[in-house]
C-alpha positions as CSV (number, residue, x, y, z in Angstrom):
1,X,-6.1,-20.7,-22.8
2,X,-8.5,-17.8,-22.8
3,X,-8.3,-15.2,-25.8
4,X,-9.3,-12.0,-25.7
5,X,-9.8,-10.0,-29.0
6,X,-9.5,-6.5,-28.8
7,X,-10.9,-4.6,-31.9
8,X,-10.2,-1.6,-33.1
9,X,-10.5,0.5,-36.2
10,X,-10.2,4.3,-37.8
11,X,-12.6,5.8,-35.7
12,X,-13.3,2.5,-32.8
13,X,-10.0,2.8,-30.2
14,X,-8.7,4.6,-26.9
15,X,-6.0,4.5,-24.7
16,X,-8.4,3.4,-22.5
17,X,-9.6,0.4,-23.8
18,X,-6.1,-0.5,-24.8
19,X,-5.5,-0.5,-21.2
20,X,-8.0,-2.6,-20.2
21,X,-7.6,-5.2,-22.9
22,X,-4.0,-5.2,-21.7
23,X,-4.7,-5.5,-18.0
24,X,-6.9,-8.2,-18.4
25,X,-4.7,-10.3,-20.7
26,X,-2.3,-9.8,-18.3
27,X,-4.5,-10.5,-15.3
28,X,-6.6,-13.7,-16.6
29,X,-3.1,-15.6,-18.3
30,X,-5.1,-15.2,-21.6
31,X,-4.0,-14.8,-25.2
32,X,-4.6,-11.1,-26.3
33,X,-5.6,-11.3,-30.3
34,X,-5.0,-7.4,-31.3
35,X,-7.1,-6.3,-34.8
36,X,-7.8,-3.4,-37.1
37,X,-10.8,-3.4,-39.2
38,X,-10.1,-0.9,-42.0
39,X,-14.0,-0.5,-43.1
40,X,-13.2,-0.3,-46.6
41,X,-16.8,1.7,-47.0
42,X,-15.9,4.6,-45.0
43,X,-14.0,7.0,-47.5
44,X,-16.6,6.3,-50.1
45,X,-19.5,6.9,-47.5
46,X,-17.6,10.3,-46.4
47,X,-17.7,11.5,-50.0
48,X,-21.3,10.5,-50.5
49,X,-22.2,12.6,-47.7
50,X,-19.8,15.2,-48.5
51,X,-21.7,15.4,-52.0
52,X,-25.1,15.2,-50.9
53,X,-24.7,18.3,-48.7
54,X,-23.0,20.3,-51.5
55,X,-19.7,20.9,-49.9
56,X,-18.2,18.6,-52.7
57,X,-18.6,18.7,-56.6
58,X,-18.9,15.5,-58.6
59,X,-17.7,12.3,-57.0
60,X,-14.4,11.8,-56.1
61,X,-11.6,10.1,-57.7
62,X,-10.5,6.2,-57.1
63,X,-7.2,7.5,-56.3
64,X,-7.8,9.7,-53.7
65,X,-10.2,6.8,-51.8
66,X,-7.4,4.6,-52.9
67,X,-4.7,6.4,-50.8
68,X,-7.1,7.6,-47.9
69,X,-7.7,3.5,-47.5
70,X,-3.8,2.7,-47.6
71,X,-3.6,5.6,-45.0
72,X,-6.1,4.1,-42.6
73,X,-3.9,0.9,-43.1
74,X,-1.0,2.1,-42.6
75,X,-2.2,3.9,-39.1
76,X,-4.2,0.4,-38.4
77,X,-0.9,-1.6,-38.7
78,X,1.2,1.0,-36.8
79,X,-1.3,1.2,-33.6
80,X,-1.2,-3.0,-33.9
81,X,2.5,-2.9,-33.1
82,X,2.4,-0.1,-30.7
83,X,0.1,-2.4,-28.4
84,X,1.7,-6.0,-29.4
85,X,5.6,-3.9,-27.7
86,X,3.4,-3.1,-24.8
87,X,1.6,-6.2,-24.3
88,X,5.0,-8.6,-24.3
89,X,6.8,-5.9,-22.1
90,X,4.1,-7.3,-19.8
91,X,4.6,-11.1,-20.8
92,X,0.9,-11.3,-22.5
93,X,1.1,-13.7,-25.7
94,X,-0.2,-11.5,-28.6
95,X,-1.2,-11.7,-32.5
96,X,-2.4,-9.8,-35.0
97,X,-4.8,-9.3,-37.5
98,X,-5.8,-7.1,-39.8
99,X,-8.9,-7.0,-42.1
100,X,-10.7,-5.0,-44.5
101,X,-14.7,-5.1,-44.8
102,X,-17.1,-3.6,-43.0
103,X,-16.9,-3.8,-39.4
104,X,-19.5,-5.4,-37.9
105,X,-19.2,-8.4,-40.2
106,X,-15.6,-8.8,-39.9
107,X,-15.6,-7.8,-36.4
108,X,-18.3,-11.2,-36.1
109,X,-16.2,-13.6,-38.3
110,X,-13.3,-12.7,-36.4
111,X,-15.1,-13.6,-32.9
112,X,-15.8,-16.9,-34.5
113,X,-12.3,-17.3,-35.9
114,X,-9.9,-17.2,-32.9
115,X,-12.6,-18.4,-30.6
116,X,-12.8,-15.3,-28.5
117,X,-14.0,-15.4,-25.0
118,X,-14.0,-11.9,-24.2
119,X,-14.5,-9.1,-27.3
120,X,-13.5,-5.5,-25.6
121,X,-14.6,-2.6,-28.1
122,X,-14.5,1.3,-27.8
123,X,-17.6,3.2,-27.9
124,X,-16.9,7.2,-28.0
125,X,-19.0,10.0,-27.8
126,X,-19.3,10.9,-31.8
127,X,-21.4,13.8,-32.9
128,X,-24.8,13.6,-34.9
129,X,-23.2,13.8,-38.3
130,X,-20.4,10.7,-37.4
131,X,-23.6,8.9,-36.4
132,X,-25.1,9.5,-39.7
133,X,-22.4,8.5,-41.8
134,X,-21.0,5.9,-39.7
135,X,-24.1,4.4,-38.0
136,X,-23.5,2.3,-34.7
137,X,-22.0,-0.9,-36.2
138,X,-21.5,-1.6,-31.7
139,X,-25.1,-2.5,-31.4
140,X,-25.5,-4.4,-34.1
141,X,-22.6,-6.7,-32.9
142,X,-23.6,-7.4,-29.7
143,X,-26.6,-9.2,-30.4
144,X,-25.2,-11.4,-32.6
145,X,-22.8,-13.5,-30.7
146,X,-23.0,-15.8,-27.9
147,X,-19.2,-14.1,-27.0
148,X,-19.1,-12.0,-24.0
149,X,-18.6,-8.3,-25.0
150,X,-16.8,-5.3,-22.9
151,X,-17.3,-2.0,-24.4
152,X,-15.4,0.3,-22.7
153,X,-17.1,3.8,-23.1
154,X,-14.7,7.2,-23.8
């Protein structure tokens, strides 16, 4: 059976490419393996920034990266369910998975893992200052796999 992994994260998903993870699941018979990557860097890379520019004092506390991570979680694990109702309303055999690390490794072992054939991904529009924090973990994954990737632009 073909799987299809559709990835998302914090700042990676859409409507959109929800849609079209679902429609092809539905479409090609194949096994629709839903994740969240909570990039476990990303509130400690926001306060960097934040502090480097001035618009912070001293560094932030471990709580407060503590809870913004069990936020992201939270959100991650909500959105997973939201899609997995969806996708067997529509008869598509689902799982779920949910990872911390950063996102273009686990995105990678993840491929490997449940022997994806297809790897749909959301690309939006981000400003000058996401791209600096963030970077473009996208392009970094697609050469690295032998996997066929769909990334669905907003």
């Amino acid at each position: 059976m073909k799987n299809i992994l559709l990835v998302l994260s914090t700042t990676r998903q859409s409507t959109k490419t929800e849609e079209e993870a679902l429609t092809r699941a539905k479409a090609e018979g194949a096994q629709l393996t839903l994740a969240f990557i909570l990039d476990s860097s990303m509130p400690e890379s926001i306060f960097e920034k934040m502090t480097d520019v001035g618009f912070t004092g001293e560094r932030t506390s471990q709580e407060l990266q503590i809870s913004i991570l069990d936020e992201y979680r939270r959100r991650g694990s909500l959105k997973l369910e939201e899609i997995r109702e969806v996708a067997e309303s529509m008869g598509v055999a689902c799982k779920l998975v949910v990872r911390e690390g950063a996102f273009a490794i686990e995105c990678l072992n993840l491929v490997n893992e449940v022997a994806a054939d297809l790897v749909i991904l959301t690309k939006k529009k981000r400003s000058s200052l996401s791209r600096f924090i963030f970077g473009s973990a996208i392009e970094d994954i697609k050469g690295m796999s032998e996997c066929e990737f769909l990334i669905v632009e907003e």
